[in-house]
C-alpha positions as CSV (number, residue, x, y, z in Angstrom):
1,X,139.8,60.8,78.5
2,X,136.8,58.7,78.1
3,X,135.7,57.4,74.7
4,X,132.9,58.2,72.9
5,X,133.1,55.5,70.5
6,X,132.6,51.3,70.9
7,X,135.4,49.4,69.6
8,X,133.7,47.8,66.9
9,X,133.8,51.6,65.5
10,X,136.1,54.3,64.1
11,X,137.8,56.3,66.6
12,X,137.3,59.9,66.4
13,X,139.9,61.9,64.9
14,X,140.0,63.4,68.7
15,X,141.0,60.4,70.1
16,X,143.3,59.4,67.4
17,X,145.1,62.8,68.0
18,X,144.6,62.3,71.9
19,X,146.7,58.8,71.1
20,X,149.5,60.3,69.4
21,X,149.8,62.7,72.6
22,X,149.6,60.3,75.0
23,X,146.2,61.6,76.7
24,X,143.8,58.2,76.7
25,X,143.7,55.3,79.1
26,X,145.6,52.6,79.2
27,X,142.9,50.4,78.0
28,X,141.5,52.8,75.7
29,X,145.0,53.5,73.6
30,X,145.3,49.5,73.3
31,X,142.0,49.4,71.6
32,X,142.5,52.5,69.1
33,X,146.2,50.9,68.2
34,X,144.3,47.4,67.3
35,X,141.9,49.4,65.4
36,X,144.2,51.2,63.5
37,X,146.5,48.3,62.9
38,X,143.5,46.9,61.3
39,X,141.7,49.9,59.5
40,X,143.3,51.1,56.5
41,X,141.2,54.6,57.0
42,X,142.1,55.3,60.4
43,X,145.3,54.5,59.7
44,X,145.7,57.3,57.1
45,X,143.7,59.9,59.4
46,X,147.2,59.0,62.2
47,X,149.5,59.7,59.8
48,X,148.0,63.1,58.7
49,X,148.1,64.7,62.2
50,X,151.5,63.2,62.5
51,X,152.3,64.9,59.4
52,X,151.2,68.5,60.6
53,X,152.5,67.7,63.8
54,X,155.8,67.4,62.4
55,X,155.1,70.8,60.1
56,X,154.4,72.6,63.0
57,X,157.0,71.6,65.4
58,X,159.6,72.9,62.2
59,X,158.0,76.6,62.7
60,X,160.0,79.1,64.3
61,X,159.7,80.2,67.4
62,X,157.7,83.8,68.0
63,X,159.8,86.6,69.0
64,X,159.0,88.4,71.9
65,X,156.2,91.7,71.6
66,X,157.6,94.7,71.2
67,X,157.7,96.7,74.2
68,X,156.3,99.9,73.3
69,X,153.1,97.6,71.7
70,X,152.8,95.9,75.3
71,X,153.0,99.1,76.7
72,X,149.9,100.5,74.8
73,X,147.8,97.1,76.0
74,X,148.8,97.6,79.7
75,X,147.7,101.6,79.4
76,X,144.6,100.3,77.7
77,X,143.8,97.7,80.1
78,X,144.2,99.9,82.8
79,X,141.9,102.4,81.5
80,X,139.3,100.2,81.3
81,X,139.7,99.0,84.9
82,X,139.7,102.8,86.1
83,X,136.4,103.6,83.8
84,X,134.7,100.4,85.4
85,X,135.8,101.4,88.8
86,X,134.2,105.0,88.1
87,X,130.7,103.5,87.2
88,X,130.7,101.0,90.2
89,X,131.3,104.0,92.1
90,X,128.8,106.1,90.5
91,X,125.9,103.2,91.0
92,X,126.9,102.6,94.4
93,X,126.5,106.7,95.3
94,X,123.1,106.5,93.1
95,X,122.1,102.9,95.4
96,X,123.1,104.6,98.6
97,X,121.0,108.0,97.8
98,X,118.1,106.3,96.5
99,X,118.0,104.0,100.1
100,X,118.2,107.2,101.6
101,X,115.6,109.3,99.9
102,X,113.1,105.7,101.1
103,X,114.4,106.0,104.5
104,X,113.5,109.6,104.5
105,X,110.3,109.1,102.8
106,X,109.5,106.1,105.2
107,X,109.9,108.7,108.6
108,X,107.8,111.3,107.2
109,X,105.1,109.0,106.2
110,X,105.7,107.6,110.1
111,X,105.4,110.8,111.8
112,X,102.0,111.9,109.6
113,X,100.4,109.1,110.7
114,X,101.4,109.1,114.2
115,X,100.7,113.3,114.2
116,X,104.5,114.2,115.3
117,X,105.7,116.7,112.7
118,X,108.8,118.0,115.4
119,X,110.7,115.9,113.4
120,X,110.2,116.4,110.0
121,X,113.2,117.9,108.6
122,X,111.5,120.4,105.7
123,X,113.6,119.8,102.4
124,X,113.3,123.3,100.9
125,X,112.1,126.4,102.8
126,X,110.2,127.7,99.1
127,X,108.3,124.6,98.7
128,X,107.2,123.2,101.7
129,X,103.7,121.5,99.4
130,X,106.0,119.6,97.2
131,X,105.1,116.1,97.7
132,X,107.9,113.6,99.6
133,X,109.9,111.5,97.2
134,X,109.6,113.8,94.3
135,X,112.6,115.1,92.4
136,X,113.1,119.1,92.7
137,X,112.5,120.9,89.9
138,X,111.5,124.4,88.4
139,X,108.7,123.2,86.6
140,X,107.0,121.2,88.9
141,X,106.7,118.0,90.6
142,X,107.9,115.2,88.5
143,X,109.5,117.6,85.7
144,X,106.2,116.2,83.4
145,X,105.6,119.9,81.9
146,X,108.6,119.2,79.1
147,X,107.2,115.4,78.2
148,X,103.0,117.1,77.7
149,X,104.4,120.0,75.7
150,X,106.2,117.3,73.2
151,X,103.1,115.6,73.3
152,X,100.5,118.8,72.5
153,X,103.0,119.9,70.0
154,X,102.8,116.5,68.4
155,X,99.3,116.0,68.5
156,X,98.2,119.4,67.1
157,X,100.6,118.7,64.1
158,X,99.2,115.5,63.5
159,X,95.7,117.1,63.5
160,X,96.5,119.5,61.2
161,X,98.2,116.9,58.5
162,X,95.2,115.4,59.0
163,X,92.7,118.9,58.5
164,X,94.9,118.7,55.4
165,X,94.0,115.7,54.0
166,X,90.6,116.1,54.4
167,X,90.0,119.5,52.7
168,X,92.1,117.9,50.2
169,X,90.3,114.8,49.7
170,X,86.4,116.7,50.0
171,X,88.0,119.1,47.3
172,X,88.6,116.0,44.5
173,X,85.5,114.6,45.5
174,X,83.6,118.0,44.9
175,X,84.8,118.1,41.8
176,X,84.4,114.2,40.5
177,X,80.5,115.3,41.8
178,X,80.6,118.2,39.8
179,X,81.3,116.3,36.7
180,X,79.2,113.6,37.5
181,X,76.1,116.3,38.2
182,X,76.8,118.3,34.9
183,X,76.6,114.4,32.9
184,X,73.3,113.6,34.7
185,X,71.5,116.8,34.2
186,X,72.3,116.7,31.0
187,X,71.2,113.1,30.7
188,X,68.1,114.3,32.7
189,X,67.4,117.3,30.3
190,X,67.5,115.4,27.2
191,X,65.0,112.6,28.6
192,X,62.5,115.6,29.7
193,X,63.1,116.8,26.5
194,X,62.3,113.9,24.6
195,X,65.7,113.1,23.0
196,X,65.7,111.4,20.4
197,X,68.3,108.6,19.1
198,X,70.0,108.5,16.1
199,X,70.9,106.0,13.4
200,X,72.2,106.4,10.2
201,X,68.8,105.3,9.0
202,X,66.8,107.9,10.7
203,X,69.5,110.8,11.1
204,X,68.4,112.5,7.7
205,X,65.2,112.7,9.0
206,X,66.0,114.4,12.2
207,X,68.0,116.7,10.3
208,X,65.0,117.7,8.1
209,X,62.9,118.2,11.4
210,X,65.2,120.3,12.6
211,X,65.5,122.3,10.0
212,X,62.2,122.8,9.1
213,X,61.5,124.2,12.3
214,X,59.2,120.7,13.3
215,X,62.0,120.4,16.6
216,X,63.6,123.2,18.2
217,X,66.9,123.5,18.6
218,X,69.1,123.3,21.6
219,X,72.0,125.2,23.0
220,X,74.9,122.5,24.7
221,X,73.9,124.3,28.2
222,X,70.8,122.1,27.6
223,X,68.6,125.3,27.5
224,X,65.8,124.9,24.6
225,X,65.5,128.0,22.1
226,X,62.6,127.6,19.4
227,X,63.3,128.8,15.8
228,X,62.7,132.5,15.1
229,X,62.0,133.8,11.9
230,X,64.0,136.8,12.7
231,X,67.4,134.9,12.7
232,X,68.2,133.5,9.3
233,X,71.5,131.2,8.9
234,X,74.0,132.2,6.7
235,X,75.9,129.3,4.0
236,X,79.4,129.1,3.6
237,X,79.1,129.9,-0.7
238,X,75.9,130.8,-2.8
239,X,75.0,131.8,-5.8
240,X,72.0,133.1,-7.7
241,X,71.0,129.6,-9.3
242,X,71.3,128.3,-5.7
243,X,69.3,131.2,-3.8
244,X,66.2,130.9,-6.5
245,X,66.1,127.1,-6.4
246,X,65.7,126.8,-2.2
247,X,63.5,128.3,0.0
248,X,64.7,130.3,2.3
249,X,65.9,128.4,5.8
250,X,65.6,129.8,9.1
251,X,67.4,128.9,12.5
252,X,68.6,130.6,15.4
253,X,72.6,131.2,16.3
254,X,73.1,128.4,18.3
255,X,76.0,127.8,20.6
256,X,78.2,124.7,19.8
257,X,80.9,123.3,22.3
258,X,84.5,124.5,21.7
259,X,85.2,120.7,21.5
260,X,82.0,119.4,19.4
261,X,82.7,122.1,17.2
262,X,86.7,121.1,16.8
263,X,84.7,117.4,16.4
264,X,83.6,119.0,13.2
265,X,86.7,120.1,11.7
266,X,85.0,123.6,10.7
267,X,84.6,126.9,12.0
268,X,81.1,127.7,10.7
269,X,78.6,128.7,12.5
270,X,76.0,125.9,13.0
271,X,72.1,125.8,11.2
272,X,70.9,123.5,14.4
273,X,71.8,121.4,17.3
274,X,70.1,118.8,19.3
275,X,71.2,116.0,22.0
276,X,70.5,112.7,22.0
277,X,71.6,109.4,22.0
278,X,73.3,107.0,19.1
279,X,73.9,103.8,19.7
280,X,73.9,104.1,23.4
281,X,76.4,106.8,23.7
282,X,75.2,110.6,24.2
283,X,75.6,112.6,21.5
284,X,75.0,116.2,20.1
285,X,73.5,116.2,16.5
286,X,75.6,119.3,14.7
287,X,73.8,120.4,11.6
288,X,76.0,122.9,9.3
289,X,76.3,124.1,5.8
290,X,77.9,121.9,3.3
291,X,81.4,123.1,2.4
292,X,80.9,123.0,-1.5
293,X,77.2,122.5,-2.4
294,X,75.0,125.0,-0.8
295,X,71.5,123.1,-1.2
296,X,73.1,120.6,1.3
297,X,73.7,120.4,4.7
298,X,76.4,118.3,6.4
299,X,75.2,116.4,10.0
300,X,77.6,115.7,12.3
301,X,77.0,113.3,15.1
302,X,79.6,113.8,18.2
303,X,80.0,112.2,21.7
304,X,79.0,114.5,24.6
305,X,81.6,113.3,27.1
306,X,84.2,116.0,25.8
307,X,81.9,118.7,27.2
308,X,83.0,118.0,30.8
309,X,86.3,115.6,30.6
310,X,88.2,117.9,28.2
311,X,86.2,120.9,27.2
312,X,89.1,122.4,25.4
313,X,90.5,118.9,23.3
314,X,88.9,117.7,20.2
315,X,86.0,115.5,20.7
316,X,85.1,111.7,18.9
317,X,83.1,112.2,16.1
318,X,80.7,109.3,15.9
319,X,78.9,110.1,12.1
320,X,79.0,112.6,9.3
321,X,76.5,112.5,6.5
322,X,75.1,115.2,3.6
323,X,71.8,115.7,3.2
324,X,69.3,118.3,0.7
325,X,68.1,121.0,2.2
326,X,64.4,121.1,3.0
């Protein structure tokens, strides 16, 4: 065996066993005995092989396989050499036909070009078209009509997933525009209309315009309607003293949002409404009659965004304040 260590090293624990077995040189067991003689550590490393050496030579010996277990490997094994005899035989046949079918192919293409057909041997008397070196089949040449219906079939139920999608996706879109549109024109119809913006400073005077006929008032729909004398509003309590001491105020029914109205807390119907602005954020101004004192009026000033996010939930109420009656 030839060392793979210098002799001013350790010996591998390979050569030290190969030295107990008697397997290196001459030369070469000389040097690993100095070496061990001399190295404590090597020394140590010999007497731990020759330790399990000695364990292992006190095992007993194996007993023999059972018979009926060796049995079952030799029917195994020979199995498997008859299956691998089948499949050599089976790619030979499959070799040998496919160097036929060229040789074949290879003498008809000969005799076309040479214009001999006396000895073209026809392959089927039904299809005498079907090109040379092609498989036979009911379907065709090639057997390709299976393989381009999977693909049609797979195509036209991708493209409809995809038809899907789309009507889907334009359908949420539509809608998100729908909302957007409704916001803008109402945005739009309030800046026509001159809106106006509130502050707590100047609210009670927008109340008093409106309800001294000097603004008209609005439906949500953004529609303007102008007072009518015809139409007078009716207060939640009066009484004699109350009646005498006022004059008499006029407004039209006006239509409040479901969710502007819930804003309000109040089922009554409303003296006047108008849309505008406060403190950037678009509002409806909801005048109605004061719940206990009938020469007031209670102004109510709520977001507009509840009109089309939630029309049916309760929407933010921005500012409530009481004011006299013109």
């Amino acid at each position: 065996m030839t060392s793979t260590t210098d002799t001013a090293q350790h010996p591998e624990v390979s050569e030290i066993s190969d030295l107990a077995e008697g397997l290196l040189s001459a030369s070469r067991a000389a040097a690993v005995r100095r070496h061990l003689a001399e190295c404590e550590l090597c020394a140590e490393v010999r007497d731990s092989l020759e330790e399990i050496r000695g364990l292992l030579g006190t095992l007993p010996d194996s007993e023999p396989m059972p018979e009926d277990i060796a049995a079952r490997i030799d029917a195994a094994l020979a199995a498997e050499a008859r299956a691998d005899a089948d499949a050599d035989e089976t790619a030979d046949a499959t070799r040998a036909t496919a160097v036929s079918r060229d040789a074949d192919v290879s003498r008809e293409t000969e005799n076309v070009e040479t214009g001999d057909t006396s000895s073209v041997t026809p392959r089927t008397a039904s299809s005498p078209d079907r090109p040379a070196g092609r498989p036979q089949g009911a379907t065709g040449p090639g057997r390709r009509t299976a393989r381009r219906r999977r693909a049609v079939i797979l195509g036209t139920a991708c493209g409809a997933a995809l038809i899907g999608m789309s009507v889907l996706f334009l359908q949420n879109l539509s809608s998100s525009q729908n909302a957007s549109d409704g916001s803008a024109d109402r945005a739009v119809s309030a800046s026509e209309s001159g809106a106006h913006s509130y502050s707590q400073d100047t609210l009670e005077t927008e109340v008093q315009d409106l309800l001294a006929g000097g603004a008209s008032t609005e439906k949500y729909d953004g529609q303007k309607q102008s007072p009518n004398t015809d139409e007078r509003a009716v207060p939640e309590a009066e009484t004699p003293d109350s009646t005498t001491s006022r004059n008499p105020l006029s407004a039209p029914a006006v239509d409040v949002p479901p969710c502007v109205q819930q804003a309000t807390g109040r089922s009554t119907p409303a003296l006047a409404l108008d849309e505008g602005t406060y403190q950037g954020t678009d509002a409806f101004l909801v005048v109605l009659p004061h719940p206990s004192d009938p020469t007031r009026v209670q102004a109510y000033v709520v977001a507009t965004s509840c009109v089309d996010t939630a029309p049916g939930s309760t929407g933010r109420l921005l500012l409530t304040e009481a004011y006299d009656r013109p």
